[in-house]
gemmi code that builds the backbone of each chain (N, CA, C; Angstrom):
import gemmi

chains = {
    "A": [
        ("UNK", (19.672, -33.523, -10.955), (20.394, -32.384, -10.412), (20.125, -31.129, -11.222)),
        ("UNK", (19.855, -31.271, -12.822), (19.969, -30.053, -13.383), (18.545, -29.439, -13.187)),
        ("UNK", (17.991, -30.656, -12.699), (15.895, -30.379, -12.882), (16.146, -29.182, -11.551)),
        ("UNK", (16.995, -29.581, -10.392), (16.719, -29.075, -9.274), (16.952, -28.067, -9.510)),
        ("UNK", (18.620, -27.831, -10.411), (18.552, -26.515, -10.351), (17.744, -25.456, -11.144)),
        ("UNK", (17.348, -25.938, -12.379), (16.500, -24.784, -12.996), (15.531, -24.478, -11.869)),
        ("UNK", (14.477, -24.914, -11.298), (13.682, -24.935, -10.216), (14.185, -23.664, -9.331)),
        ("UNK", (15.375, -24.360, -8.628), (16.131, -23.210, -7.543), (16.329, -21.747, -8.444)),
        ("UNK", (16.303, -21.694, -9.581), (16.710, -20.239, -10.867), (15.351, -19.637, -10.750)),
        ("UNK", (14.341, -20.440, -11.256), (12.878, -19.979, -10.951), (12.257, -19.307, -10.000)),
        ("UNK", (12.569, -20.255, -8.444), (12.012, -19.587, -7.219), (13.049, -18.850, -7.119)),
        ("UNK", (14.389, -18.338, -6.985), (15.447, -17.042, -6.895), (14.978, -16.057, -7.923)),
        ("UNK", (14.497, -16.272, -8.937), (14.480, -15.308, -9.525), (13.004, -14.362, -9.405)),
        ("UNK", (12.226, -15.115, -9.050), (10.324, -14.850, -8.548), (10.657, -14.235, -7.563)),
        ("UNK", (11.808, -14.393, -6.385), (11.810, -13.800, -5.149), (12.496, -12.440, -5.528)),
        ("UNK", (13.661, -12.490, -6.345), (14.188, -11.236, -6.383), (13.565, -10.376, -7.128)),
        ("UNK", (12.526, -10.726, -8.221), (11.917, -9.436, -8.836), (11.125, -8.743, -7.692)),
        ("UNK", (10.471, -9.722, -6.459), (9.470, -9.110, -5.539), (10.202, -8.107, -4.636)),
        ("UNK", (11.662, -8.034, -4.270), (12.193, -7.487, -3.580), (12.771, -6.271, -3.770)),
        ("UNK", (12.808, -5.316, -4.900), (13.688, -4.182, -5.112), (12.335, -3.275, -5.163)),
        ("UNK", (12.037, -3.047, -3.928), (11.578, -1.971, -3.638), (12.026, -1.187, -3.756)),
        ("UNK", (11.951, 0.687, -3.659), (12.276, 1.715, -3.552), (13.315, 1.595, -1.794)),
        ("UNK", (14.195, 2.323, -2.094), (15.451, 2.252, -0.671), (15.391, 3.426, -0.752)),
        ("UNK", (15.859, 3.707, 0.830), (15.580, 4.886, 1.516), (17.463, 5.303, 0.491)),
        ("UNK", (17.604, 6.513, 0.040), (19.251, 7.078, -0.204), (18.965, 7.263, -1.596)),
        ("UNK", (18.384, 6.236, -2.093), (18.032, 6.131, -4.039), (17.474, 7.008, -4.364)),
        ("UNK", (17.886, 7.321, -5.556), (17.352, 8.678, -6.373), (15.575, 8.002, -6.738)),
        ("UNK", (14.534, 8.787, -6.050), (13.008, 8.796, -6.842), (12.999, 8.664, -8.013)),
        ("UNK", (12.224, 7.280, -8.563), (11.777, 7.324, -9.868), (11.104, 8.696, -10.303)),
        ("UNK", (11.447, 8.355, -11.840), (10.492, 10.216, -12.398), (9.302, 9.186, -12.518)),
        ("UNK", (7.920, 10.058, -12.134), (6.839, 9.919, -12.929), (6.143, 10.866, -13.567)),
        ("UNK", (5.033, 11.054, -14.144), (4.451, 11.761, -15.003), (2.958, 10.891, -15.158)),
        ("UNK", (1.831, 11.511, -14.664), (0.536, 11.288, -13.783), (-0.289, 11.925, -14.485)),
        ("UNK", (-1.857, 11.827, -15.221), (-2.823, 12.417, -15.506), (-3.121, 12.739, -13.756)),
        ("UNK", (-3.514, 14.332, -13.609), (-3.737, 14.862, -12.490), (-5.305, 15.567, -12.332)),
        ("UNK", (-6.045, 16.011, -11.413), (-7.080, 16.572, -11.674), (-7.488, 17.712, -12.843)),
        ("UNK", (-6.720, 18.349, -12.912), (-7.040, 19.274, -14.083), (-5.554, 19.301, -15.021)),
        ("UNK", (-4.210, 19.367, -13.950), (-3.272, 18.887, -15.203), (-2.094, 17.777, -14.602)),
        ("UNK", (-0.963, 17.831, -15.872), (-0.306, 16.225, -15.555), (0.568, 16.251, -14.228)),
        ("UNK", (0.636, 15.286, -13.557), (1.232, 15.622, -12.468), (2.827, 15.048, -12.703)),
        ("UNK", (3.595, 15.481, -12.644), (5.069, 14.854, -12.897), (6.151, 15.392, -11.549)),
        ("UNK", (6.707, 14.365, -11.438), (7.972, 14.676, -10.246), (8.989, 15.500, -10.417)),
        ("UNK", (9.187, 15.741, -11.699), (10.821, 16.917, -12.430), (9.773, 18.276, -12.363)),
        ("UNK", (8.487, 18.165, -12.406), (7.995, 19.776, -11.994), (7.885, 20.294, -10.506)),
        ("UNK", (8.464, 19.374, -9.809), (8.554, 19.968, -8.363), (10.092, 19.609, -7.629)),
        ("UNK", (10.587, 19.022, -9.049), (12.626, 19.449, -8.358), (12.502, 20.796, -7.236)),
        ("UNK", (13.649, 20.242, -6.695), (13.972, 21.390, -5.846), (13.308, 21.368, -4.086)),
        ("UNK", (11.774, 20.717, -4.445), (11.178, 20.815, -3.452), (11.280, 19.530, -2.506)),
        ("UNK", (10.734, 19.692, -1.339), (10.537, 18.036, -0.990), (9.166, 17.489, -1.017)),
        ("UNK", (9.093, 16.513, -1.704), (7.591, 15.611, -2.008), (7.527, 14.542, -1.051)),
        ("UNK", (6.349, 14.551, -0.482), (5.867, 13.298, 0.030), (5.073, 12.736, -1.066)),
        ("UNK", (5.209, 11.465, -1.427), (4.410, 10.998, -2.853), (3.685, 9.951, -1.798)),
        ("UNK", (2.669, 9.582, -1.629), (1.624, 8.770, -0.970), (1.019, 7.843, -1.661)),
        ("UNK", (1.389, 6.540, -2.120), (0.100, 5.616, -2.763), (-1.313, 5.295, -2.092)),
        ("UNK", (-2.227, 5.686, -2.599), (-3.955, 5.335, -1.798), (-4.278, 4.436, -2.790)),
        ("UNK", (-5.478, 4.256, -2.407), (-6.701, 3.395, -3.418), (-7.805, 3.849, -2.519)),
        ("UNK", (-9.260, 4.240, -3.456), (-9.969, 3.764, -2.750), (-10.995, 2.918, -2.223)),
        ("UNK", (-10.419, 2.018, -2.316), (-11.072, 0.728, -1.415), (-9.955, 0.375, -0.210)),
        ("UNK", (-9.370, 1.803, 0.606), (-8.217, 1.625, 1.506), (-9.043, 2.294, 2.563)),
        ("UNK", (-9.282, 1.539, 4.114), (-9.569, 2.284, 4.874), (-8.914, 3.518, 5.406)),
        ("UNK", (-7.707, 2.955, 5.799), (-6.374, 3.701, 6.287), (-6.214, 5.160, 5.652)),
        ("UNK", (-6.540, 4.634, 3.972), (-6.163, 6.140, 3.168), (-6.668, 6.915, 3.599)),
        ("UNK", (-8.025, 6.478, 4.133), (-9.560, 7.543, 4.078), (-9.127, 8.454, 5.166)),
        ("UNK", (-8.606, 8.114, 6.443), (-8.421, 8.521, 7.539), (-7.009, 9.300, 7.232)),
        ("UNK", (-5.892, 9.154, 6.730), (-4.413, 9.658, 6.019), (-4.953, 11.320, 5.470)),
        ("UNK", (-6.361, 11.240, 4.678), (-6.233, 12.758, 3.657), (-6.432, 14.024, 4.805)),
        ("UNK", (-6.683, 14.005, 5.449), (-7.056, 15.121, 6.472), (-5.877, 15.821, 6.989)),
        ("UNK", (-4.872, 14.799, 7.442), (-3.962, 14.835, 7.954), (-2.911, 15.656, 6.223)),
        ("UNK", (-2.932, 14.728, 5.170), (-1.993, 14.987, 4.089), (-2.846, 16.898, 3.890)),
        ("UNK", (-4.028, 17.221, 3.855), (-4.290, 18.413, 3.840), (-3.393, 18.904, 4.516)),
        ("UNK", (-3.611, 19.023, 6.282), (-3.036, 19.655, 7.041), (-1.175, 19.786, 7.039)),
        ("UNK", (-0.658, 18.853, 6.406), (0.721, 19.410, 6.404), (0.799, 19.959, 5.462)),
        ("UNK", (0.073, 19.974, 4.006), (0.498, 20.646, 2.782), (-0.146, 21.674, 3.300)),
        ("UNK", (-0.890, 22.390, 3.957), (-1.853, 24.189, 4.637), (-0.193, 24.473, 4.970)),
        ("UNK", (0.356, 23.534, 6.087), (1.072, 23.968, 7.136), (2.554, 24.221, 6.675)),
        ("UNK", (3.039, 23.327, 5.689), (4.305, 23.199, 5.311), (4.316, 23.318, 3.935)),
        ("UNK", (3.218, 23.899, 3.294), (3.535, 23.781, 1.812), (3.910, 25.134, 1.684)),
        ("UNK", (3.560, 26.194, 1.796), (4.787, 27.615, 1.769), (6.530, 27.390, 1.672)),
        ("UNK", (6.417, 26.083, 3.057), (8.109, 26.063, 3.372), (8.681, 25.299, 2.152)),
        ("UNK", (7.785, 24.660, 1.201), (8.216, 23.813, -0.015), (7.613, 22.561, -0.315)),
        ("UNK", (7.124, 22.102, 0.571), (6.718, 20.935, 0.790), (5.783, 20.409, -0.103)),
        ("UNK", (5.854, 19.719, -0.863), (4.380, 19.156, -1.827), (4.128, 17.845, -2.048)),
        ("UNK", (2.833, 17.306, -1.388), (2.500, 16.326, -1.413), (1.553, 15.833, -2.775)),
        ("UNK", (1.995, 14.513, -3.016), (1.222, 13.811, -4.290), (0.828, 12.628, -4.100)),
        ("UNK", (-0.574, 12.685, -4.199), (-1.094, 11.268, -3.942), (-1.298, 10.738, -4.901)),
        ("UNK", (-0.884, 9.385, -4.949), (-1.405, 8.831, -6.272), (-1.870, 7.354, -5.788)),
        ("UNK", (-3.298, 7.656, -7.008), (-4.078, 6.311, -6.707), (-3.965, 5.423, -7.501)),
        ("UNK", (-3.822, 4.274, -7.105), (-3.691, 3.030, -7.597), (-4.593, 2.256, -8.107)),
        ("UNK", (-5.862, 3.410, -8.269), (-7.028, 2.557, -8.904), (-7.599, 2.501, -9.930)),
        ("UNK", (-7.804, 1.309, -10.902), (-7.893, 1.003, -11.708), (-8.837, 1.814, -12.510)),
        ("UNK", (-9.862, 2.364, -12.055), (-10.814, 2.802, -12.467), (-10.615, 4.472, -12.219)),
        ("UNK", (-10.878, 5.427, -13.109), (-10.379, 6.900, -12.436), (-11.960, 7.049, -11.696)),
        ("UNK", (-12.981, 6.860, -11.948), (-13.913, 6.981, -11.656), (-14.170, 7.081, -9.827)),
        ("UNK", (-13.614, 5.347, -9.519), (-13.670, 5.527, -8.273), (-13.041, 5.548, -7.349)),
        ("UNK", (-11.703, 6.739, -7.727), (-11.320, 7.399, -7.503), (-11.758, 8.661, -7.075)),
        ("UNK", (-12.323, 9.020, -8.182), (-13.116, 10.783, -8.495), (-14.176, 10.731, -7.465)),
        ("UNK", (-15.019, 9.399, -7.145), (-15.831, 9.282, -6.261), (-15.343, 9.515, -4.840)),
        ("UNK", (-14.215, 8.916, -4.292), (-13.752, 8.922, -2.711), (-13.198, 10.331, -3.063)),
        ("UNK", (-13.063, 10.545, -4.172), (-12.020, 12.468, -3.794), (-13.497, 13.254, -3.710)),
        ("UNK", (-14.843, 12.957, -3.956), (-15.629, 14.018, -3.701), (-16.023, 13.340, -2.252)),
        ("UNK", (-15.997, 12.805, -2.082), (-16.017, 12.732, -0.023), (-15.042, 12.973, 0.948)),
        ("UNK", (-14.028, 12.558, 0.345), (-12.968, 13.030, 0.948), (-11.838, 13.616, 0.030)),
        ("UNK", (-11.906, 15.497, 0.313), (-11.112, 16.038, -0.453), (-9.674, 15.975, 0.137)),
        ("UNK", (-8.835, 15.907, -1.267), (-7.480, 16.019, -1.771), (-7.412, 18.023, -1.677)),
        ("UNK", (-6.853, 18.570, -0.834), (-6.043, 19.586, -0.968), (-4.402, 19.671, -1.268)),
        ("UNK", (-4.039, 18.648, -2.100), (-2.413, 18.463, -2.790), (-2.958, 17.249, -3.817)),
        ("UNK", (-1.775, 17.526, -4.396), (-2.226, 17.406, -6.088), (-2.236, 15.897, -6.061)),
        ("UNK", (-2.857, 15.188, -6.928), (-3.661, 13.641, -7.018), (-2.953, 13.555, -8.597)),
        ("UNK", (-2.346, 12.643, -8.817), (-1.978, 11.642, -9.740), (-2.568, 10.346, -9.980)),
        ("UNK", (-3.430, 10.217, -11.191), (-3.969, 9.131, -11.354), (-3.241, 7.733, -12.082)),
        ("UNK", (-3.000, 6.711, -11.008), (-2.209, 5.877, -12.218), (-2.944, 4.961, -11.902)),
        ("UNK", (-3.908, 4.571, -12.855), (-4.826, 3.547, -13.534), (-4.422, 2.489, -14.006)),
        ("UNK", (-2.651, 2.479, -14.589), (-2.094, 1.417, -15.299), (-1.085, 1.082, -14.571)),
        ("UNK", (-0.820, 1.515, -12.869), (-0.221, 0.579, -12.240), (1.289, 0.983, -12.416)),
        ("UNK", (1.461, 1.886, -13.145), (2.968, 1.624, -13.815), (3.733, 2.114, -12.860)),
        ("UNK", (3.378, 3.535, -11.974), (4.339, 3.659, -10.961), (4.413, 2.843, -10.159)),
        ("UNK", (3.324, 2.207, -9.959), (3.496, 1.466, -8.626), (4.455, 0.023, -8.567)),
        ("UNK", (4.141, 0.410, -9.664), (4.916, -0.846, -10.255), (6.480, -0.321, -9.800)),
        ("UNK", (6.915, 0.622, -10.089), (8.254, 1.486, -10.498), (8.594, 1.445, -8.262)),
        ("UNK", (7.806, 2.075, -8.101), (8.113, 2.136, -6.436), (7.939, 1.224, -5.789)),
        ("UNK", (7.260, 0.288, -6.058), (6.613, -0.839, -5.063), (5.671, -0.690, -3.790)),
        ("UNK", (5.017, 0.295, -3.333), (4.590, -0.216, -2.768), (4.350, -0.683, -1.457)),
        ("UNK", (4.735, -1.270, -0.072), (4.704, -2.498, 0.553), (3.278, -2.802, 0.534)),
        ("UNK", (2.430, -1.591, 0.952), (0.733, -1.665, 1.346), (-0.014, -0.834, 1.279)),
        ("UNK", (-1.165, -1.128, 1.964), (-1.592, 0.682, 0.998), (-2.160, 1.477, 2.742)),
        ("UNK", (-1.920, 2.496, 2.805), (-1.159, 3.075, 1.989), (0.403, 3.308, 2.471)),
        ("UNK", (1.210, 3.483, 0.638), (2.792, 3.485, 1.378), (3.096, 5.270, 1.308)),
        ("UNK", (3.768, 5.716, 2.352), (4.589, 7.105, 1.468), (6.159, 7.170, 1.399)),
        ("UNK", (6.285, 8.172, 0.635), (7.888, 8.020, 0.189), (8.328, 9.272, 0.646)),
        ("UNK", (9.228, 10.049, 1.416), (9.552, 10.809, 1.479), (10.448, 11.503, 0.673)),
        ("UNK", (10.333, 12.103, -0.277), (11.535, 12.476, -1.638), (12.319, 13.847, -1.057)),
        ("UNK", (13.373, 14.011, -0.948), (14.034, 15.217, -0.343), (14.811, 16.042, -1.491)),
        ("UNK", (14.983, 17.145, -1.231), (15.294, 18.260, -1.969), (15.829, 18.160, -3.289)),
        ("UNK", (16.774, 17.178, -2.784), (17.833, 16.169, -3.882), (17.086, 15.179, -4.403)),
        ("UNK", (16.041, 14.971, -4.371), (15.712, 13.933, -5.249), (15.901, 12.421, -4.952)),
        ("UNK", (16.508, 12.623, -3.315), (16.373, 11.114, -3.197), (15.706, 10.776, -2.065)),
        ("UNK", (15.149, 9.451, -2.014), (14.143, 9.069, -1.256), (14.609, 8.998, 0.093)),
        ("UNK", (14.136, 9.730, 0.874), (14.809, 10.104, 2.703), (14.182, 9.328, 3.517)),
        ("UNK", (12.549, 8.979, 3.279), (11.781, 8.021, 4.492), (10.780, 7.204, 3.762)),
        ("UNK", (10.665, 6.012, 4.318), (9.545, 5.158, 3.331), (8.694, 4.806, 4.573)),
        ("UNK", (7.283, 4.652, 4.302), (6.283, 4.388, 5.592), (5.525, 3.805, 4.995)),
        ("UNK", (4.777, 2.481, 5.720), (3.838, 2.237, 5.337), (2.897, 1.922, 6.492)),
        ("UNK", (1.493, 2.203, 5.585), (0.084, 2.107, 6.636), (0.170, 3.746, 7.135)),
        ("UNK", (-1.302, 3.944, 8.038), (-0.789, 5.257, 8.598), (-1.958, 5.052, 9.437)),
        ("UNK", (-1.169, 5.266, 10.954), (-1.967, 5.071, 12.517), (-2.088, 6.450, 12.800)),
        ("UNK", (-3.048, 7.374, 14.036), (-3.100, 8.244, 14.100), (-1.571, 8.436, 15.235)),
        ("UNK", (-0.750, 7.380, 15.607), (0.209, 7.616, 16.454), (1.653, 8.025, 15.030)),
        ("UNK", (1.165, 7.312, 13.885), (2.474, 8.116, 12.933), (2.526, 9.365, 12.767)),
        ("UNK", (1.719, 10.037, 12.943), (1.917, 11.620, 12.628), (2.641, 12.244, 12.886)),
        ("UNK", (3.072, 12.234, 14.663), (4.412, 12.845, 14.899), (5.440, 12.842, 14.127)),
        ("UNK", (5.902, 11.151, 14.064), (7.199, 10.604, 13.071), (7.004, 10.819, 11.985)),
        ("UNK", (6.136, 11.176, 11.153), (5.373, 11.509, 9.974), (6.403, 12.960, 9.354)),
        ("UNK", (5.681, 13.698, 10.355), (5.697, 15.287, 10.994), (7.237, 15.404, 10.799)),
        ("UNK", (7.688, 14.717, 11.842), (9.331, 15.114, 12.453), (10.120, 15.176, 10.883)),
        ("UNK", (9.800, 14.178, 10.242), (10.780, 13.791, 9.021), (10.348, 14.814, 7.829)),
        ("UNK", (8.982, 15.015, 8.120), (8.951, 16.073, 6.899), (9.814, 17.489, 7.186)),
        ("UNK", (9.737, 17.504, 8.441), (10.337, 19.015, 9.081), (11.949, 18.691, 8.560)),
        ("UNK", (11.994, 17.526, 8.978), (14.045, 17.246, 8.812), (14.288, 17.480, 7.500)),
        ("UNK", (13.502, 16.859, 6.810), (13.296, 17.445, 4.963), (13.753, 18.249, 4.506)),
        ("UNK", (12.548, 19.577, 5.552), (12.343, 20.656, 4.844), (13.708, 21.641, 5.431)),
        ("UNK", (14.210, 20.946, 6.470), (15.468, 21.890, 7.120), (16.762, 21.203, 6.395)),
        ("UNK", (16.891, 20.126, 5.866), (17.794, 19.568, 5.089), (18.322, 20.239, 4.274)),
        ("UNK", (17.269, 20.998, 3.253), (17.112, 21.193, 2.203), (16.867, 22.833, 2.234)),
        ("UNK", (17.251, 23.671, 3.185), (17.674, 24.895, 3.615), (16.328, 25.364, 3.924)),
        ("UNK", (15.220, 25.266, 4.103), (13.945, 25.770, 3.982), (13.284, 26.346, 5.308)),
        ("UNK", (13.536, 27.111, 6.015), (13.539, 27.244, 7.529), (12.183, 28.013, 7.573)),
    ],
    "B": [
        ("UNK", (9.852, -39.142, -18.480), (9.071, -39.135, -16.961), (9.901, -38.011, -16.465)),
        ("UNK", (11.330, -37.721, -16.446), (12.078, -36.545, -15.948), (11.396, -35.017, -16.155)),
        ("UNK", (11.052, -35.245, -17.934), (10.904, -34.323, -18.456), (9.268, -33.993, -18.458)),
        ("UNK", (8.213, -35.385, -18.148), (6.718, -34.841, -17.612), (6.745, -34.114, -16.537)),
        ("UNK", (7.739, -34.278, -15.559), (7.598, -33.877, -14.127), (8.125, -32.433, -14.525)),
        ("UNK", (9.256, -31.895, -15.022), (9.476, -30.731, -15.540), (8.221, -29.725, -16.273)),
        ("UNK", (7.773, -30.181, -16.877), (6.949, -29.585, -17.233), (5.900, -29.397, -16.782)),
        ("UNK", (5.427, -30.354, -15.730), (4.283, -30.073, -14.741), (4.383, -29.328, -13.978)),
        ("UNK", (5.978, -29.124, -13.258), (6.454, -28.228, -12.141), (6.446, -26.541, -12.847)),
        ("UNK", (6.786, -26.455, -14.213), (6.589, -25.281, -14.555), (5.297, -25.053, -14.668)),
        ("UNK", (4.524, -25.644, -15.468), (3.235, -25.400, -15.025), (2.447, -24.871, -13.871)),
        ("UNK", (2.902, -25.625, -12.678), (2.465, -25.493, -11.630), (3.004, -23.944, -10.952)),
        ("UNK", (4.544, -23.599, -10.941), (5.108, -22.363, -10.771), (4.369, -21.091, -11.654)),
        ("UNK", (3.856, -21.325, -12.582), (2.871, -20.326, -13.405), (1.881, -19.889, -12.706)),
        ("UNK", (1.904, -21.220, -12.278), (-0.357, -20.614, -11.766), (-0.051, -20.000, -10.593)),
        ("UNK", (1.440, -19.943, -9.824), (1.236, -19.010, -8.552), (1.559, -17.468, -9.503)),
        ("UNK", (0.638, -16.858, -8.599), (0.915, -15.118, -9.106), (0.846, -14.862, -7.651)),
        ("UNK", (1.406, -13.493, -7.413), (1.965, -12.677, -5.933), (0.529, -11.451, -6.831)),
        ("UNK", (-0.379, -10.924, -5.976), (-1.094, -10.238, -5.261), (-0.265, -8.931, -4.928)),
        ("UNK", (-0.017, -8.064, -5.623), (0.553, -6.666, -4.984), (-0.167, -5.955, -4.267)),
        ("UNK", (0.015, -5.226, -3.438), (-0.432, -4.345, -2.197), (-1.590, -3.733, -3.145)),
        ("UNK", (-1.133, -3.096, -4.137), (-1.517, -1.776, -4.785), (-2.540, -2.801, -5.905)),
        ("UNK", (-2.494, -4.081, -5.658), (-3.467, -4.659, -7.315), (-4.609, -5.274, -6.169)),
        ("UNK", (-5.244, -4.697, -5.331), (-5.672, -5.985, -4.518), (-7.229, -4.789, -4.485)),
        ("UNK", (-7.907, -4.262, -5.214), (-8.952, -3.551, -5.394), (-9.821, -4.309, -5.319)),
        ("UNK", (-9.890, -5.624, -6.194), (-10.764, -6.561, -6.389), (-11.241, -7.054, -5.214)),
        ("UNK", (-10.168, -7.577, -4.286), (-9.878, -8.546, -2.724), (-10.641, -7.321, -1.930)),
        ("UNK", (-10.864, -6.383, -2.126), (-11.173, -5.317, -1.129), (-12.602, -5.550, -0.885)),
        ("UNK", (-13.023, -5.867, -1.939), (-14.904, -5.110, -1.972), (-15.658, -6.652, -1.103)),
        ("UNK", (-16.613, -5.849, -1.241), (-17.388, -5.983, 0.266), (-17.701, -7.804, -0.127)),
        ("UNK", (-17.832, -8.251, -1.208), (-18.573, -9.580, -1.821), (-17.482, -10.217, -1.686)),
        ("UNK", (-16.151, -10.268, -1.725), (-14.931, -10.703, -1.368), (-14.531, -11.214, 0.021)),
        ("UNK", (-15.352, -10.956, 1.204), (-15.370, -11.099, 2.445), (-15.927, -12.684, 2.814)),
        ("UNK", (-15.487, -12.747, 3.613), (-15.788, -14.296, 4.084), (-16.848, -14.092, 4.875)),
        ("UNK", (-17.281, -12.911, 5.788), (-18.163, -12.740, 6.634), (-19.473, -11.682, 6.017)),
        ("UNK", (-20.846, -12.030, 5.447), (-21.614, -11.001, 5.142), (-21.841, -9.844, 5.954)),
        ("UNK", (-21.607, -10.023, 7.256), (-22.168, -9.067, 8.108), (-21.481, -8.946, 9.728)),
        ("UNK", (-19.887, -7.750, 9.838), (-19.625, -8.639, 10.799), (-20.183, -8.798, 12.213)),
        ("UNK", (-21.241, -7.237, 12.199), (-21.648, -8.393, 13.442), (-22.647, -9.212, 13.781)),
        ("UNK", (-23.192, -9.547, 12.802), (-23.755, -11.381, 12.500), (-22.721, -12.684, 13.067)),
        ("UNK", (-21.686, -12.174, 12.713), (-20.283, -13.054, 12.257), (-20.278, -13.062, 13.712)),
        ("UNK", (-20.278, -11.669, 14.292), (-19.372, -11.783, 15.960), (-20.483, -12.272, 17.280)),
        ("UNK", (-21.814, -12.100, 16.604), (-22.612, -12.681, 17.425), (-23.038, -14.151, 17.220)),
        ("UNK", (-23.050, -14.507, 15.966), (-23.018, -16.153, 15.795), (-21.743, -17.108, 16.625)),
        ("UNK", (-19.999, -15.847, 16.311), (-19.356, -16.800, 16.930), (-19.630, -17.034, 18.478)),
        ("UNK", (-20.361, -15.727, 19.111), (-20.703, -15.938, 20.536), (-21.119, -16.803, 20.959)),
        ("UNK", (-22.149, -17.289, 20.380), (-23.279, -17.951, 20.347), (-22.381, -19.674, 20.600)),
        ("UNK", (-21.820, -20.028, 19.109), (-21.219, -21.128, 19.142), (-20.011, -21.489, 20.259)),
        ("UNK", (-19.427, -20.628, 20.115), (-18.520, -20.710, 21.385), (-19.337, -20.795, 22.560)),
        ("UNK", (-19.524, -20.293, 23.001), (-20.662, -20.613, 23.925), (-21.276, -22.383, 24.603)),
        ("UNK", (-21.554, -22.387, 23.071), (-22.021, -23.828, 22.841), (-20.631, -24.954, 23.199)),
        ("UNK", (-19.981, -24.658, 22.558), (-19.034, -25.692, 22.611), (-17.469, -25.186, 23.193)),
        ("UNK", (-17.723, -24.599, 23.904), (-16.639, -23.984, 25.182), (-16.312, -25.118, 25.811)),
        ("UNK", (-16.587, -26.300, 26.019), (-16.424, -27.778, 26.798), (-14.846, -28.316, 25.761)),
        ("UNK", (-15.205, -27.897, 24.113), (-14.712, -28.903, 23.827), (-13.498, -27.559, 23.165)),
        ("UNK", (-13.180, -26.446, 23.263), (-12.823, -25.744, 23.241), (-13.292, -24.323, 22.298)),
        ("UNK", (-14.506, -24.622, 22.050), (-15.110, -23.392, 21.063), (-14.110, -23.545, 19.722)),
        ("UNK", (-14.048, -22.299, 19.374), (-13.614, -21.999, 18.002), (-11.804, -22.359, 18.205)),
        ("UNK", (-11.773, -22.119, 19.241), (-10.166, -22.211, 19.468), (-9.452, -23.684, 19.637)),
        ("UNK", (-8.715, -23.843, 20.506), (-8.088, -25.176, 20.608), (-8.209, -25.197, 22.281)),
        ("UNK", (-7.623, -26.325, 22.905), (-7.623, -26.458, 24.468), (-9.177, -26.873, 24.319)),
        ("UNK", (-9.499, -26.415, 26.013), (-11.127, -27.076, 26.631), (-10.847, -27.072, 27.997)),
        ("UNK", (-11.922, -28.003, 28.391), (-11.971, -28.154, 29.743), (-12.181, -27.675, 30.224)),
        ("UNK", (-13.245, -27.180, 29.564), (-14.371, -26.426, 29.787), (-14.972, -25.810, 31.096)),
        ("UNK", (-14.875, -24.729, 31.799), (-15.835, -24.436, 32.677), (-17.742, -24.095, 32.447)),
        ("UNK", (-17.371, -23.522, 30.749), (-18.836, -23.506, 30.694), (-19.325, -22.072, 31.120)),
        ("UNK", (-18.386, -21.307, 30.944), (-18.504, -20.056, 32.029), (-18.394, -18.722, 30.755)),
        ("UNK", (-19.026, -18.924, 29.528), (-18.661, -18.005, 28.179), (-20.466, -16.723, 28.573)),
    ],
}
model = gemmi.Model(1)
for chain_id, residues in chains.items():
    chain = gemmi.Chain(chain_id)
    for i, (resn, *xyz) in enumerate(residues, 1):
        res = gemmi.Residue()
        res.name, res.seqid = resn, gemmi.SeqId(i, " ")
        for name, pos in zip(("N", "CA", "C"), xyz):
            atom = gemmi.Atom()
            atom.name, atom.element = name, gemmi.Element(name[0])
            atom.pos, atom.b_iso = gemmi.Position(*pos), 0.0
            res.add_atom(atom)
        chain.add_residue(res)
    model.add_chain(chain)
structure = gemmi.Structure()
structure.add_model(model)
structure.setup_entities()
C-alpha cells in the first residue's frame, strides 16, 4: 500500500509541475532578454500592452506569424502596442539566420537558456500571450492560422481600448 | 523483492522525460523525420496501396474493389 502510494506522489506530482501554465488574469512574468542590439525586458514597456510571442526557428507556423507580427506593430504600435518575440532557440545563431530571411520589425528577445519559457510555458510553438496595460495576461493563443488574425486583431484592439489608448 | 521492485519503478519513472513545445529543436530537423522525401513517401504509399487495396492497403477493412 505504501509502495502504491509513493508511486501515486510521483505521477501527481510529474503531472502538476506540467500544468501551471501562464492563466489568462495573472500578472506576466518579468523577463529580461539579450535583444538585437539591446536587453529586452518587460518592466521597460509597463504601461503598454505587449504581445510577447514564443518562435523557434525550426517552426513553420512562426515563419508565416512575422509578417503579420510586423503589420500590427506598423499599425498599432503608435496606439502602444509592442510586440516581443522571443526565440526559444538554443543557438542565437540560428536564430540570427531565420531573422535575416525573415525580418523582425518588433523587438526579438533571445532566450537560449530556455528560462522564460520555462517561466510561461509555452503550449506550442508558436504560443502568444497577450499582456495588457496592467500587466496581466488578457489572451493566450497558440499556433497561428491565417484565419487567427481577425481574433488575433480583435483582442489586441480590446487591449489597446482597455487600457485608454483610442 | 518489495524494495527491488521499488527501485526499479523509480528507475523506470526517471527515464520518462516530457519533450516541451519550446525544447523540441532537435525533433524538428529534417534527419529526425521518418520520411526522407515526402513525396517519395506519398508516391510509394500510392503505389503500395494500390497493391494491396484487396487486403486493405495501409489502412484496415478490404474487400477490395481494386479500384485505387
Amino acid at each position: 500500500m505504501r509502495v502504491r502510494n509513493f508511486f501515486a506522489a510521483i505521477v501527481l506530482s510529474a503531472g502538476a509541475a506540467g500544468a501551471c501554465a501562464q492563466e489568462v488574469g495573472k500578472t506576466a512574468p518579468a523577463f529580461d532578454l539579450p535583444g538585437s542590439s539591446k536587453a529586452v525586458r518587460l518592466a521597460d514597456l509597463k504601461g503598454r500592452v505587449v504581445y510577447v510571442d514564443f518562435w523557434a526557428s525550426w517552426c513553420a507556423p512562426c515563419k508565416q506569424s512575422f509578417p503579420w507580427m510586423n503589420e500590427m506593430q506598423a499599425k498599432y504600435g503608435p496606439r502602444g502596442l509592442s510586440i516581443v518575440g522571443v526565440t526559444v532557440d538554443k543557438k542565437r545563431e540560428d536564430a540570427e539566420k531565420f531573422l535575416a530571411s525573415t525580418p523582425a520589425k518588433f523587438l526579438v528577445g533571445f532566450d537560449t537558456t530556455g528560462k522564460v519559457a520555462e517561466t510561461y510555458k509555452p503550449a506550442g510553438m508558436p504560443t502568444s500571450f497577450l499582456i495588457g496595460a496592467d500587466g496581466k495576461v488578457r489572451a493566450v493563443h497558440v499556433g497561428f492560422r491565417d484565419k487567427d488574425k481577425a481574433d488575433l486583431e480583435r483582442e489586441i484592439e480590446a487591449a489597446l481600448t482597455a487600457a485608454g489608448r483610442k | 523483492m518489495k524494495r527491488l521492485l521499488l527501485i526499479a519503478g523509480v528507475l523506470l519513472i526517471a527515464g520518462c522525460s516530457t519533450v516541451q513545445p519550446w525544447q523540441k529543436g532537435n525533433l524538428a530537423k529534417p534527419a529526425m523525420a521518418f520520411d526522407y522525401d515526402p513525396l517519395q513517401t506519398r508516391f510509394e504509399d500510392h503505389t503500395y496501396f494500390s497493391k494491396e487495396g484487396a487486403s486493405g492497403g495501409a489502412g484496415v477493412g478490404g474487400g477490395g474493389c481494386g479500384c485505387n
